[in-house]
Structure formats: C-alpha cells, structure tokens
C-alpha positions, 0 to 999 in steps of 0.5 A, spaced: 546 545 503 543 538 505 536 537 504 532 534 509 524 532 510 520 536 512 516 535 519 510 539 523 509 539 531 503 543 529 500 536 529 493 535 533 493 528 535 496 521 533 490 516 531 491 509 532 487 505 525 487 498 525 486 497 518 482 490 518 476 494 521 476 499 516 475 494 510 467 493 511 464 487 507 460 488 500 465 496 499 469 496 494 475 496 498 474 489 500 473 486 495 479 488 492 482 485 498 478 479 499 480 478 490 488 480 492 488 475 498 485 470 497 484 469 489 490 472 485 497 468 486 503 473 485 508 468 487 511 469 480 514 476 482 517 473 489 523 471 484 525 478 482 526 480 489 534 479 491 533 482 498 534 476 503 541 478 506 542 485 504 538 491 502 532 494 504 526 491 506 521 491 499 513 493 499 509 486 499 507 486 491 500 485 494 499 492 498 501 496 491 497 493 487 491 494 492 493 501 492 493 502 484 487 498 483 483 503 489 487 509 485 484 508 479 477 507 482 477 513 483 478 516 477 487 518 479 492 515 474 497 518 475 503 515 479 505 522 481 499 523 486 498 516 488 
C-alpha cells in the first residue's frame, strides 16, 4: 500500500512572511545572519555540489548552517527535532 504525506484542510489561514522584516537588529537571529552573510566564505563547499544539469535543486549550505546554529541556541541538539 503506498504511503503518502499527510494533509489538513482544517487549516485557519495562509500567512504570508517576509522573512527580511522578522530579523530585527541587535537579536540573536540577526546577528547570526549578518555573521553568515557577510562575514563567513562558504564557497569551499560549492565544489561538492554536482547539480548543474541534473538532480535536485540543494539547500544553500548558508540557510542550514543558520538553522543548526539557531537550534543550538536554544538548547535543541538533536538532528531529529530541528
């Protein structure tokens, strides 16, 4: 039997964010932003990416690295609940 994601029509509403507004100067969250954008060069893990043609589009190494570094601020280590 195949095995699908599961969906809710139960949802309240669809929320549009933009997510540049939710980074507020001097929090944590920009900072960690700012210190990723504009401070750290991850070009050395571009060469590992073998996707120009085929395969599927990856994650910017930058996004993942700001989402593990945010986890581990507040306390979450496991790979499981990020």
């Amino acid at each position: 039997m195949p095995r699908f994601k599961a969906y809710n029509y139960d949802q309240n509403a669809m929320v549009v964010i933009n997510y540049q507004d939710q980074l507020q100067p001097g929090t944590f969250e920009h900072a960690v932003h700012y210190l990723i954008e504009h401070k750290l060069d991850l070009s050395v893990f571009h060469p590992r990416y073998r996707n120009d043609a085929t395969g599927r589009l990856a994650y910017d190494p930058a996004i993942l690295l700001k989402i593990i570094l945010f986890a581990y601020s507040k306390g979450i280590t496991s790979s499981s609940e990020v």
